[in-house]
KOLKE-352461 format. One record per residue (C-alpha): residue number from 1; residue in one letter; x, y, z. Coordinates in pm, whole numbers, plus 50000, padded with zeros to 5 digits. Example, Ala and Ser with C-alpha at 12.3 -4.5 7.8 and 13.67 -1.06 7.14 Angstrom:
2
REC  seq  type     px     py     pz
REC    1     a  51230  49550  50780
REC    2     s  51367  49894  50714
//
This chain:
581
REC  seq  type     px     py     pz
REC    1     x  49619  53467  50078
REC    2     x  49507  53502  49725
REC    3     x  49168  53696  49720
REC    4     x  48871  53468  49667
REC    5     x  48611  53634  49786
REC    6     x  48400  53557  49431
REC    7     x  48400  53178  49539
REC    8     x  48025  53152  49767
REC    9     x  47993  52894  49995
REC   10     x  47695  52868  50191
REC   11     x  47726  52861  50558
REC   12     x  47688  52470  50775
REC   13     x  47281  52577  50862
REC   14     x  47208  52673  50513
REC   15     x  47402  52382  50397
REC   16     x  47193  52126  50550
REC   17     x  46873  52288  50536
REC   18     x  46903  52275  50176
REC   19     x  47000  51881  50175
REC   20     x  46672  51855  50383
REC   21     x  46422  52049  50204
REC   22     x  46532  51929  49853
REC   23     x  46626  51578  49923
REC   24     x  46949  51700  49714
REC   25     x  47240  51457  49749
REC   26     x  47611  51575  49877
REC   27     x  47981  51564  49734
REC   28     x  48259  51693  49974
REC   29     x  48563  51890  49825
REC   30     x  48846  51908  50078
REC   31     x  49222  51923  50074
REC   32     x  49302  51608  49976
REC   33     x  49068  51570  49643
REC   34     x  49260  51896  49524
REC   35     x  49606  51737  49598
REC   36     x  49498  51402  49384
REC   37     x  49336  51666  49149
REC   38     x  49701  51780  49131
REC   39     x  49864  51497  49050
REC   40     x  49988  51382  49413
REC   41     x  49877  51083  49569
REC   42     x  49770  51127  49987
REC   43     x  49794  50947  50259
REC   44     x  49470  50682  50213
REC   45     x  49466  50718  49829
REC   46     x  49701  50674  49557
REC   47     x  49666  50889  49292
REC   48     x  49473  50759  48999
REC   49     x  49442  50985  48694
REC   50     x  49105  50851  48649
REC   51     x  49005  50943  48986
REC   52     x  49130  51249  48927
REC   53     x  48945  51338  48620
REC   54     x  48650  51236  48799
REC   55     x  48672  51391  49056
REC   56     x  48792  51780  48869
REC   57     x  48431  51715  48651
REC   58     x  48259  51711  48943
REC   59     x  48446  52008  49063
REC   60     x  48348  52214  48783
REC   61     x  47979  52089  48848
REC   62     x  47710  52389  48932
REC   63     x  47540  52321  49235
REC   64     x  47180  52268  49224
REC   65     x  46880  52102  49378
REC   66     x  46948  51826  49277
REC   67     x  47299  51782  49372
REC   68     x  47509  51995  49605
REC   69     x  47882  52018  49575
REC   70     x  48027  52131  49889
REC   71     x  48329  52359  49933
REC   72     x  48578  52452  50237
REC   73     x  48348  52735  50424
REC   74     x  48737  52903  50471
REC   75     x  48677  53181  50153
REC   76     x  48571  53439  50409
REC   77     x  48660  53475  50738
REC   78     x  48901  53288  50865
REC   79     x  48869  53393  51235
REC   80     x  48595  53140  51283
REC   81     x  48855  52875  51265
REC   82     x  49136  52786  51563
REC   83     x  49513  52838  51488
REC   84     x  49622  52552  51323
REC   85     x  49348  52559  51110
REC   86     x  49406  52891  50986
REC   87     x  49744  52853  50916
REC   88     x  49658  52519  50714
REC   89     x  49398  52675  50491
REC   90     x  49620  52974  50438
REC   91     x  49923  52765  50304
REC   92     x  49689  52561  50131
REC   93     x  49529  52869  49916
REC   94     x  49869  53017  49901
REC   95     x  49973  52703  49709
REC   96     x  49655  52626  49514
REC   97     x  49456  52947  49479
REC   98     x  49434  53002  49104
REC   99     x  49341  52683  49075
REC  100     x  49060  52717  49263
REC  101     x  49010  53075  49111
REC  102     x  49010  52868  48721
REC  103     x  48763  52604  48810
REC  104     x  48536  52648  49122
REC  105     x  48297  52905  48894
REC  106     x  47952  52770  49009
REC  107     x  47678  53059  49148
REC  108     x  47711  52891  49497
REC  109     x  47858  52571  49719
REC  110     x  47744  52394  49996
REC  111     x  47989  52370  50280
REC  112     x  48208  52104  50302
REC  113     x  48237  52129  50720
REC  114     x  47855  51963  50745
REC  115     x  48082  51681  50797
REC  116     x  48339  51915  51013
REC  117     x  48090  52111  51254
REC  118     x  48325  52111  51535
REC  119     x  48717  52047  51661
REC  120     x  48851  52332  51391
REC  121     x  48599  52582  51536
REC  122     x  48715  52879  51751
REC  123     x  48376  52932  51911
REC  124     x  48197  52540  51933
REC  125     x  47882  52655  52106
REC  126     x  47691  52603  51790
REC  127     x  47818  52259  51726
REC  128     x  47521  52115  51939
REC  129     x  47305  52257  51687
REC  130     x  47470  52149  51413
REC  131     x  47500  51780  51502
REC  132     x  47127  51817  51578
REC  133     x  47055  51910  51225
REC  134     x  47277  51660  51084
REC  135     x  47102  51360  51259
REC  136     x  46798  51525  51136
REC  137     x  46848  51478  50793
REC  138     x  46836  51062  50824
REC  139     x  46566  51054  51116
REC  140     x  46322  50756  51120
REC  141     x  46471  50655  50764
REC  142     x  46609  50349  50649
REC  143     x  47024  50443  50567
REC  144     x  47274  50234  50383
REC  145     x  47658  50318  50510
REC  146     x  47929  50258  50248
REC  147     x  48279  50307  50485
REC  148     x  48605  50153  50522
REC  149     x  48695  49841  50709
REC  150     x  48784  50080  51033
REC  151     x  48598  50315  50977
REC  152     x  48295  50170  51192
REC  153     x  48076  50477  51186
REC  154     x  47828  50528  51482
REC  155     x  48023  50210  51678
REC  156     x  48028  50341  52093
REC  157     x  47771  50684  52025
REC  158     x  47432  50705  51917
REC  159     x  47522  50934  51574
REC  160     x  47259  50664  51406
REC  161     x  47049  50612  51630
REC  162     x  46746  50780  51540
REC  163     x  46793  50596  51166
REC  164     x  46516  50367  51104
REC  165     x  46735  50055  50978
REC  166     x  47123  50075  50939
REC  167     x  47277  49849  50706
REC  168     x  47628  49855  50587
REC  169     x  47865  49764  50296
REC  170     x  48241  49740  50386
REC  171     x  48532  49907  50157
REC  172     x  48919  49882  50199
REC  173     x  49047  50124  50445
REC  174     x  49282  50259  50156
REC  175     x  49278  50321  49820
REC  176     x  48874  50197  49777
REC  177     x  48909  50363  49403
REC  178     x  49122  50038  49298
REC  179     x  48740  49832  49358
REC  180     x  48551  50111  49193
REC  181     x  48334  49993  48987
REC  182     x  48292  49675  49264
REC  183     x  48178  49891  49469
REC  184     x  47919  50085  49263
REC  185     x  47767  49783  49133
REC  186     x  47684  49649  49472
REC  187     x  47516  49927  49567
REC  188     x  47311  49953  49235
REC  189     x  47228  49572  49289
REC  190     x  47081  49634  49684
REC  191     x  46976  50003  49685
REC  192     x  46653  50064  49730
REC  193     x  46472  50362  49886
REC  194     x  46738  50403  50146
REC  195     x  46975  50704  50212
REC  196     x  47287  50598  50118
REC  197     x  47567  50776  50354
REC  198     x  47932  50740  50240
REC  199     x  48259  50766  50440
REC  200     x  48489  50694  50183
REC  201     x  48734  50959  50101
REC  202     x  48767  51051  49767
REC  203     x  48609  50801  49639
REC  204     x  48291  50888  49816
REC  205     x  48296  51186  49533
REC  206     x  48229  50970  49220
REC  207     x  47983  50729  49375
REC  208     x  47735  51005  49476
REC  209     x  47768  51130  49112
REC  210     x  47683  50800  48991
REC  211     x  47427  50723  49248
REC  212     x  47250  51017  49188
REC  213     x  47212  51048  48798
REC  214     x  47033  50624  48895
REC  215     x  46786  50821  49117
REC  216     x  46923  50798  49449
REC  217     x  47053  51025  49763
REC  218     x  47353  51021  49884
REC  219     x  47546  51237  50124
REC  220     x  47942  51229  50136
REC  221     x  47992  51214  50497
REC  222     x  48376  51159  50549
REC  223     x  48476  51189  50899
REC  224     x  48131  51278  51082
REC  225     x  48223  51018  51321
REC  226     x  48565  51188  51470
REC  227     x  48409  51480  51467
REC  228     x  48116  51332  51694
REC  229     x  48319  51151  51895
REC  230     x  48493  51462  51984
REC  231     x  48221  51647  51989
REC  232     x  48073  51411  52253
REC  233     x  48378  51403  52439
REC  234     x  48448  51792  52466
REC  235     x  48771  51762  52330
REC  236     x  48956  52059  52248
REC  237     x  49206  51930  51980
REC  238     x  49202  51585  51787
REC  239     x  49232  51289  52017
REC  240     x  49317  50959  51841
REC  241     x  49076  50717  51885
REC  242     x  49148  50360  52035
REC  243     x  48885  50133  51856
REC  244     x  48835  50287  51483
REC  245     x  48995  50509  51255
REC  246     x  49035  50855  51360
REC  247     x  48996  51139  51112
REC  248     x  49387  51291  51031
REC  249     x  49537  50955  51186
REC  250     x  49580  50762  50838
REC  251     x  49792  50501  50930
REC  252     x  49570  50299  51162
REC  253     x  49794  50187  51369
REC  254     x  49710  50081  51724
REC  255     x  49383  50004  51665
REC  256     x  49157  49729  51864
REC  257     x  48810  49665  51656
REC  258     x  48572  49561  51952
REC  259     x  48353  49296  51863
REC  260     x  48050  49419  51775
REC  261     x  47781  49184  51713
REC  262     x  47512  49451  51588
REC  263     x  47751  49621  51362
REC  264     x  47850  49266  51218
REC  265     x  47464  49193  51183
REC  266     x  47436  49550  50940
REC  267     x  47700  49457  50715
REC  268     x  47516  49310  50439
REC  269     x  47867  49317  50182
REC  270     x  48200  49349  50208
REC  271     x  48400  49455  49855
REC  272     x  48710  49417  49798
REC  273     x  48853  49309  50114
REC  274     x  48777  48929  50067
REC  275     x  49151  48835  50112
REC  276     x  49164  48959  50419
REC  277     x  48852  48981  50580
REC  278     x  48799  48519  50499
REC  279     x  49139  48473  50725
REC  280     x  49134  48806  50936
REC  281     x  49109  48512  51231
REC  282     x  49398  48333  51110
REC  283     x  49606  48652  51171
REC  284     x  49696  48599  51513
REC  285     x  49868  48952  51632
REC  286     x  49663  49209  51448
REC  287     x  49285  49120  51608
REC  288     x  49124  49101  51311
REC  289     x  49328  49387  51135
REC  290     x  49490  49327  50805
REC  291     x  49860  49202  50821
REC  292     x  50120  49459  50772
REC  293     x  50347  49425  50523
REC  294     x  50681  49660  50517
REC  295     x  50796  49705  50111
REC  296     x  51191  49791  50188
REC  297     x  51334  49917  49860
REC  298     x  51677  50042  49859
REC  299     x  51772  50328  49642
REC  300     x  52081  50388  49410
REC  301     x  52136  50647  49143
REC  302     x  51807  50493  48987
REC  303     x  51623  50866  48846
REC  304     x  51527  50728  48553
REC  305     x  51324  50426  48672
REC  306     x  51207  50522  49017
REC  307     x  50876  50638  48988
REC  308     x  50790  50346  48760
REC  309     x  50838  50134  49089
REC  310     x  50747  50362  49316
REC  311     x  50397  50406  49133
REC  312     x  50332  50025  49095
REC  313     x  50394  50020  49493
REC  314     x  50175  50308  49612
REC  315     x  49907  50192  49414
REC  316     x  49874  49863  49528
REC  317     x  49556  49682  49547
REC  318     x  49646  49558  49945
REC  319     x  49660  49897  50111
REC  320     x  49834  49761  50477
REC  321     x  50152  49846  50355
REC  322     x  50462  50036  50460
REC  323     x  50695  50164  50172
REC  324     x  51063  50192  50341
REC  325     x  51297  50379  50163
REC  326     x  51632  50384  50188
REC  327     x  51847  50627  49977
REC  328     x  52181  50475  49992
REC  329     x  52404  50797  49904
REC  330     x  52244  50839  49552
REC  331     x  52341  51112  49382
REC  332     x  52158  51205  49102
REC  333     x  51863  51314  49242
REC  334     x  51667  50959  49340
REC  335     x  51674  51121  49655
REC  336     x  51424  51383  49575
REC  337     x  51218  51135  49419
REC  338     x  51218  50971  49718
REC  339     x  51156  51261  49926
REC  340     x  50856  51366  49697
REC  341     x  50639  51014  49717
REC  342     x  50731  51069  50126
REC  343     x  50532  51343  50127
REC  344     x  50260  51250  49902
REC  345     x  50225  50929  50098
REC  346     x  50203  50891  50464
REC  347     x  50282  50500  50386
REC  348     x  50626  50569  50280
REC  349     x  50906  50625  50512
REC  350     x  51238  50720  50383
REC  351     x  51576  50704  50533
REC  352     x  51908  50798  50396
REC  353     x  52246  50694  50500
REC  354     x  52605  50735  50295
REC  355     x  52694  50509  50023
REC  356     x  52713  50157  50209
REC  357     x  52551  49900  49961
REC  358     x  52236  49725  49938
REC  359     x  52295  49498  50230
REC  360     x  52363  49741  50511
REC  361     x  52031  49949  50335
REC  362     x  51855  49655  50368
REC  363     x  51936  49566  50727
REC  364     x  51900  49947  50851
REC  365     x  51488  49887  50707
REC  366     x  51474  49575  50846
REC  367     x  51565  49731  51150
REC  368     x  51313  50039  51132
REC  369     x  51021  49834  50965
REC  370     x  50713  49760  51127
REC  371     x  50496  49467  50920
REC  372     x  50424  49151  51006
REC  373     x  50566  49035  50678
REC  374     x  50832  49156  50472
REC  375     x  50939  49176  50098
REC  376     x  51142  49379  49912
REC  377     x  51106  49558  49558
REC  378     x  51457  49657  49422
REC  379     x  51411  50036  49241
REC  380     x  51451  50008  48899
REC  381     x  51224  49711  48885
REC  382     x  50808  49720  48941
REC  383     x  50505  49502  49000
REC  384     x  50167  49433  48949
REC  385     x  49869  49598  49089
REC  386     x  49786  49305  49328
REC  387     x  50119  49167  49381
REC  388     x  50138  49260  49733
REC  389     x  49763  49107  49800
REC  390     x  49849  48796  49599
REC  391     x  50162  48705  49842
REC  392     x  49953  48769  50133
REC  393     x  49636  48592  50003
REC  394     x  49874  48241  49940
REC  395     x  50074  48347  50310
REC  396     x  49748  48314  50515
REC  397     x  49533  48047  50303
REC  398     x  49812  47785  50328
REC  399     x  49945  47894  50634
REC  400     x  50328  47938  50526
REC  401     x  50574  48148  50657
REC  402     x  50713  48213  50307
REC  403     x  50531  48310  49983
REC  404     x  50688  48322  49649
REC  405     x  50632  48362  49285
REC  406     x  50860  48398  48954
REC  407     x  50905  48729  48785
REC  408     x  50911  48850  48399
REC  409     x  51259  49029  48234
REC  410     x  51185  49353  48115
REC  411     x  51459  49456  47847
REC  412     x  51456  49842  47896
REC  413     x  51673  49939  47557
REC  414     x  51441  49745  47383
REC  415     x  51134  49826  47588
REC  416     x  50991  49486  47555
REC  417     x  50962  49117  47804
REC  418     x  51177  48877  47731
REC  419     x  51114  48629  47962
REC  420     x  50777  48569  48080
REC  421     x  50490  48333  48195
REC  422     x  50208  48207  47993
REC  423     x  49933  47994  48101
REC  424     x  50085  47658  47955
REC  425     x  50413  47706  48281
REC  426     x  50151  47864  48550
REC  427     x  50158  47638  48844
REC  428     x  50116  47611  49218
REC  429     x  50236  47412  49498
REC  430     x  50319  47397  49838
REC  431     x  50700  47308  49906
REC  432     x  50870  47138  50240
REC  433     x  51172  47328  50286
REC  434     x  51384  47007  50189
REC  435     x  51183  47048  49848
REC  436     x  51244  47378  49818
REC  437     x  51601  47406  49839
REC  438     x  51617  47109  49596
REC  439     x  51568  47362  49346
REC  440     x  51849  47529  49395
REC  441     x  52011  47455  49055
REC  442     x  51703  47414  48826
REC  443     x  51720  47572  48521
REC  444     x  51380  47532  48414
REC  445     x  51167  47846  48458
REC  446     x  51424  48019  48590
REC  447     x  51404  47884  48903
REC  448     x  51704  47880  49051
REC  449     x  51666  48259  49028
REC  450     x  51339  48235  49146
REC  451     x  51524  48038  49482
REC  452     x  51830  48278  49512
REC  453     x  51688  48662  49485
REC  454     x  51564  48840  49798
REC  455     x  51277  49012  49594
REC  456     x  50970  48772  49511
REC  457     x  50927  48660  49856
REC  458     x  50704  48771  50098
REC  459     x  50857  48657  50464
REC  460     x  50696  48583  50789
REC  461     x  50874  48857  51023
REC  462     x  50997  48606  51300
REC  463     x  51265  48462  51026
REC  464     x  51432  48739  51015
REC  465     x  51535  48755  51426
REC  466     x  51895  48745  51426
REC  467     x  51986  48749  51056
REC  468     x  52088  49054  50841
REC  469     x  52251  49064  50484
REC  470     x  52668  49090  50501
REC  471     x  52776  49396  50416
REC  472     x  53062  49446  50216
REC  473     x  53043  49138  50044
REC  474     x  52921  49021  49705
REC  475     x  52601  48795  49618
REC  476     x  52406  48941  49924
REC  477     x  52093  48740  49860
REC  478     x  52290  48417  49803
REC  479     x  52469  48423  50142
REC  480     x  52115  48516  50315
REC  481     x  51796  48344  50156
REC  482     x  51828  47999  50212
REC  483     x  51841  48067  50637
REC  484     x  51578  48209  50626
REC  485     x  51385  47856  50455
REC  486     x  51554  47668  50688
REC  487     x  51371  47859  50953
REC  488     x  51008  47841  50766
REC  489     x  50732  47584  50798
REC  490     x  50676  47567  50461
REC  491     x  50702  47755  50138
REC  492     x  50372  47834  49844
REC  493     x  50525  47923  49578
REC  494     x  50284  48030  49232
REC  495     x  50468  48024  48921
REC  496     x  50346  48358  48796
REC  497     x  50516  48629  48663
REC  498     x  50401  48955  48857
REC  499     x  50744  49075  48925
REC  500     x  50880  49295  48656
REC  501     x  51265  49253  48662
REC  502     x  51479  49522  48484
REC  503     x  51758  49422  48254
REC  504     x  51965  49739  48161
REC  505     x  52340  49736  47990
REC  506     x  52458  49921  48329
REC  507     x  52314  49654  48482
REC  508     x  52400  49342  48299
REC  509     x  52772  49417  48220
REC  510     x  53063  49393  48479
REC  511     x  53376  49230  48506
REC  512     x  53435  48885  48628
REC  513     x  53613  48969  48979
REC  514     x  53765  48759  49205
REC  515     x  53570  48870  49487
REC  516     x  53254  48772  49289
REC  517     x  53389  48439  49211
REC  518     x  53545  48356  49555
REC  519     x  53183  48436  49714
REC  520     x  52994  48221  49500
REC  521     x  53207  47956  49621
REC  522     x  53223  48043  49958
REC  523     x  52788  48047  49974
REC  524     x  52785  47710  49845
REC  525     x  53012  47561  50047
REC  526     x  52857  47748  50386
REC  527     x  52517  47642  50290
REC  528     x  52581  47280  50233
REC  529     x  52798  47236  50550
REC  530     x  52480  47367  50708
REC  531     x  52238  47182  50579
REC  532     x  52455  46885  50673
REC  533     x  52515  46969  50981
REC  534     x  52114  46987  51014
REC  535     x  52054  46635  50836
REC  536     x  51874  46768  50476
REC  537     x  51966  46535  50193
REC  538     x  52202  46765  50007
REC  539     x  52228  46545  49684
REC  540     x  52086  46843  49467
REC  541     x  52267  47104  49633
REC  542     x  52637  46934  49598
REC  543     x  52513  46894  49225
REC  544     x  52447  47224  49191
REC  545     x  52768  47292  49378
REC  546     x  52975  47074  49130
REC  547     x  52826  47310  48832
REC  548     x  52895  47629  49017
REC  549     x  53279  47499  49104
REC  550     x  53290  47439  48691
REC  551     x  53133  47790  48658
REC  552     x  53416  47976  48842
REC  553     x  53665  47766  48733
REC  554     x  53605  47879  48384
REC  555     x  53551  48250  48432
REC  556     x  53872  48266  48646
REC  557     x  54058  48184  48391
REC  558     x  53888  48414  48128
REC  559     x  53961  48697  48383
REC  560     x  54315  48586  48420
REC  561     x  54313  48473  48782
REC  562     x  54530  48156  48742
REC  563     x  54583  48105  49154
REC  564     x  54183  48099  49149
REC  565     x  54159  47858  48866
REC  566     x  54407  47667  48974
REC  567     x  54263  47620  49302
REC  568     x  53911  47509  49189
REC  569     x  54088  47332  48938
REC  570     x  54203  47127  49237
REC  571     x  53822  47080  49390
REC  572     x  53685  46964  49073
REC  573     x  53962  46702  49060
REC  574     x  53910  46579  49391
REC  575     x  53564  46526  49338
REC  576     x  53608  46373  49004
REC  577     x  53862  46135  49195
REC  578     x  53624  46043  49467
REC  579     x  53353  45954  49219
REC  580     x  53590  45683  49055
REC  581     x  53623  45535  49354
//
C-alpha cells in the first residue's frame, strides 16, 4: 500500500466529540464518492459529472469547526479492521492512492466509520461505547431524517429513540442526485432548528454543504442503521436484512416494508418518488415496493455508440431497474464496454453467448430477467432521462398491461433529428387492443413503426409466458409484437418522442432478399389468420396486407426474383378479382 501516513484522521471518539462540542456538521468520504469522483458510476448512483465536481470540492475542503469532512480511519493501522476489510482498503489505496495523496491536503479529518463503529472491527468491545456517543449527539432534540424509500432508519430498534421529535422526508432509493435540487429546496422550505440527519449516499455530501453555509447542522449518517442492527444483533459478519435496505446489499431485492404506522406519521414529504409512491398499492406483487423493470439490450459490434445508450440507461430517473446485457458474439470490443458498466453498476447484468442474432439474445434475457415489466433499448440507440419512469407512470395510472410512446430519428452522419415530435402531434389515449392493431398500416406519425418495433413498449411480464422471438428468421419484432396485444387488457400509448432511434448508412442500406420479402408476407398472413380465427375485425389489417403484398411484389422484381414476383403477382390478382365481384 502506497504510504499515506501524512493524511490525519481523527479517531471515532474524537470524531464525535468534536461534532458535539462544536455543533459542527458532518460529510462522509467513503469508497464509493471516490469511484464517482473517478468517473465510474456505483451500484445506487449513476455517475453525474456534476455530482462529481461537487462532491471532489468538498473533498479538497479543510476541516474546521464549522464543518467536518470525514475520512476512512484505514491511513494507519490496518490491524484494527477484520480480513475482508483489510484486503478491501488495501486494493482500494493500491488503485487510488495518489489520488488521495493530490487532494486530501487538509491539517486533519474526522472519521468516516462514526457511521461504521462496528461489523468491520477486529476487536467490537468498544462499539457499545461508540453507539452510546452517537445517540448522544441528537438526545432530547428535535431531528429531521432525509433517507431513501427503504432505507427506514430506526424502524424495529430504538437508534432514535432518545430524539425529541423525528420527522422524515423520503428520497428515491437510487440515484437521489437526479431530484437534487428537489430535494434541497424542501428542506430549506421546512427546516427549522432541527438536526437534520441524512442517509443518502453520495448525495448526502452536497446537501450538508448546502445546508450548512444556510445555517444549519447536518450529519451524513449513511448506513448507521445496518450497522446498529448488527450491532444489536451480535452479528459477526453482514447479515441482510428482511424489512429495509441493508448496507452493501444494493439491489433491494427481497424486501417486505412492514407497515409502520408511526414511521408513516414522521414522513412529512416525499421527493421525487411521486410516481411510485401515489400507486405503490396498485402494484400488487411488490408490497408497496417499486415495480421492477428489466432493460434487455442486445449487443452487436456497436463500440462506437454504446455508452451513449448505456449512459442514458444507468442514469435513469426510475432507479428499479435491471440493465440485461447480452453481448451477442461482438467483436470489436462492445464487449468490454459491456463488461465495464457491469462493474460500475450492480444494476447491470451481462451475458454473452456466440453470434446467434437478436432474437435468440433477446429470448436468453427474457429468460434470465427478473422485472415485473419489460422493455427493451436496442444499443446504438438512447433515451431520455425519465423514459423508463414515464412508461411506468402511464402502466400503473391507467392500469394497462402495455405502455407505449413514439420515438425521434437521430441521423448520426449528420448528427442532427430528423424526425421528431412537437407539441402541435403530442397526444394521449388509451387503445382497446382491436384499436390498436387498427393501426397497423398508418402512416401518419410514424405509427405503424410505432405498432411494429419491440423497443418503445414497456410490457406487463405475464404476456410474455410462452412466447419468444424466432430465431433465425427475419423481421423478429413483426412476427412477435402483435401476440403479445392480443394478450393485453389494454394499451396507453403517448405520442411523444423520448426514444432516440439511430439511423446510420450501415444500418439503413441492405439488399432486398428474398428471405426478407418472403417473411414480411408470411407475418401478415399469420397474424390475420389469427386474428380471424379470434373474431377481431381485420378490415385494416387485410388493407394494410394488400399494400405490403404491392410492396414485395415490387422489390422482388427490382432484386430480380421473378418466381417471387410472380407469385405475389398472383395474390394481388386474386384479390383484385374478388373485389370485382
Amino acid at each position: 500500500m502506497r504510504d499515506l501516513s501524512a493524511i490525519t484522521v481523527l479517531p471515532i471518539l474524537e470524531s464525535l466529540d468534536l461534532i458535539r462540542q462544536k455543533g459542527c456538521s458532518v460529510a462522509r468520504f467513503g469508497d464509493g464518492e471516490i469511484e464517482l469522483i473517478q468517473g465510474n458510476s456505483i451500484a445506487y448512483q449513476a455517475y453525474d459529472p456534476e455530482l462529481a465536481q461537487g462532491l471532489e470540492a468538498i473533498l479538497k475542503t479543510p476541516s474546521s469547526e464549522e464543518f467536518l469532512v470525514c475520512l476512512p480511519d484505514v491511513f494507519h493501522d490496518l490491524d484494527r479492521y477484520n480480513s475482508n476489510a483489510r484486503l478491501f482498503w488495501k486494493n482500494h489505496f493500491e488503485k487510488y492512492g495518489d489520488f488521495y495523496q493530490e487532494t486530501c491536503q487538509s491539517p486533519f479529518y474526522g472519521s468516516t466509520f462514526i457511521s461504521r463503529p462496528y461489523i468491520d472491527l477486529q476487536d467490537k468491545s468498544q462499539s457499545a461505547t461508540y453507539f452510546e456517543t452517537i445517540r448522544s449527539l441528537w438526545a432530547d432534540r428535535d431531528i429531521l431524517i432525509v433517507e431513501g424509500e427503504t432505507t427506514r432508519s430506526g424502524i424495529g430498534n430504538d437508534l432514535f429513540a432518545n430524539a425529541r421529535s423525528i420527522e422524515r422526508i423520503i428520497c428515491p432509493s437510487k440515484n437521489a442526485f437526479s431530484v437534487y435540487e428537489e430535494i434541497r429546496d424542501s428542506l430549506l422550505e421546512v427546516m427549522d432548528q432541527q438536526l437534520v440527519l441524512l442517509m443518502l449516499g453520495p448525495t448526502a455530501k452536497l446537501l450538508v454543504r448546502d445546508l450548512t453555509e444556510a445555517g444549519y447542522q447536518a450529519i451524513d449518517l449513511g448506513h448507521i442503521d445496518s450497522e446498529y442492527e448488527w450491532f444489536q444483533m451480535k452479528a459477526q459478519h453482514k447479515v441482510k436484512l428482511s424489512h429495509k435496505h441493508t448496507a452493501e446489499h444494493n439491489y433491494d431485492e427481497d424486501i417486505e416494508l412492514v407497515n409502520d404506522d408511526t414511521y408513516h406519521q414522521q414522513i412529512i414529504k416525499k421527493v421525487g418518488i411521486e410516481v411510485v409512491d401515489e400507486l405503490k398499492d396498485k402494484v400488487s406483487d411488490k408490497d408497496g415496493m417499486a415495480p421492477l423493470v428489466s432493460i434487455i439490450v442486445p449487443v452487436y459490434n456497436v463500440r462506437n455508440y454504446l455508452k451513449r445508450c448505456l449512459d442514458s440507461l444507468v442514469q435513469q430517473t426510475y432507479s428499479a431497474i435491471e440493465i440485461l446485457l447480452v453481448n451477442d458474439g461482438s467483436t470489436d470490443g462492445s464487449a468490454t464496454i459491456c463488461q465495464e458498466y457491469a462493474e460500475q453498476d450492480a444494476r447491470v447484468r451481462l451475458f454473452h453467448q456466440d453470434n446467434q442474432g437478436v432474437s435468440a439474445a433477446r429470448n436468453l434475457a427474457l429468460d434470465q430477467s427478473k422485472g415485473d415489466y419489460i422493455t427493451f433499448v436496442d444499443s446504438d440507440d438512447f433515451v431520455d432521462g425519465r423514459y423508463i419512469e414515464e412508461l411506468v407512470a402511464d402502466a400503473l395510472r391507467e392500469k394497462v398491461d402495455i405502455a407505449a410512446t413514439n420515438f425521434t430519428s437521430f441521423n448520426e452522419e449528420r448528427q442532427s433529428f430528423i424526425f421528431y415530435h412537437h407539441a402541435e402531434n403530442e397526444f394521449e389515449k388509451r387503445y382497446s387492443v382491436q384499436e390498436w392493431i387498427n393501426l397497423e398500416g398508418d402512416m401518419k406519425n410514424n405509427m405503424h413503426l410505432a405498432f411494429t418495433f419491440s423497443h418503445l413498449k414497456l410490457f406487463k411480464r405475464h404476456l410474455f409466458e410462452g412466447i419468444r422471438y424466432p430465431v433465425g428468421r427475419l423481421r423478429e419484432d413483426d412476427a412477435t409484437i402483435y401476440k403479445l396485444y392480443l394478450r393485453a387488457n389494454a394499451i396507453y400509448f403517448r405520442n411523444q418522442g423520448p426514444y432516440f432511434y439511430s439511423q446510420r448508412a450501415e444500418g439503413l442500406s441492405r439488399t432486398v432478399m428474398l428471405d426478407d420479402i418472403e417473411g414480411m408476407i408470411r407475418n401478415a398472413e399469420e397474424r390475420l389468420a389469427l386474428l380471424t380465427a379470434l373474431g377481431y375485425d381485420t378490415g385494416a389489417q387485410v388493407t394494410s396486407y394488400i399494400a405490403r403484398l404491392k410492396k414485395c411484389q415490387a422489390d422482388a422484381l427490382q432484386a430480380g426474383q421473378i418466381n417471387l414476383y410472380e407469385r405475389l403477382s398472383l395474390k394481388l390478382d386474386l384479390i383484385d378479382q374478388h373485389s370485382r365481384l
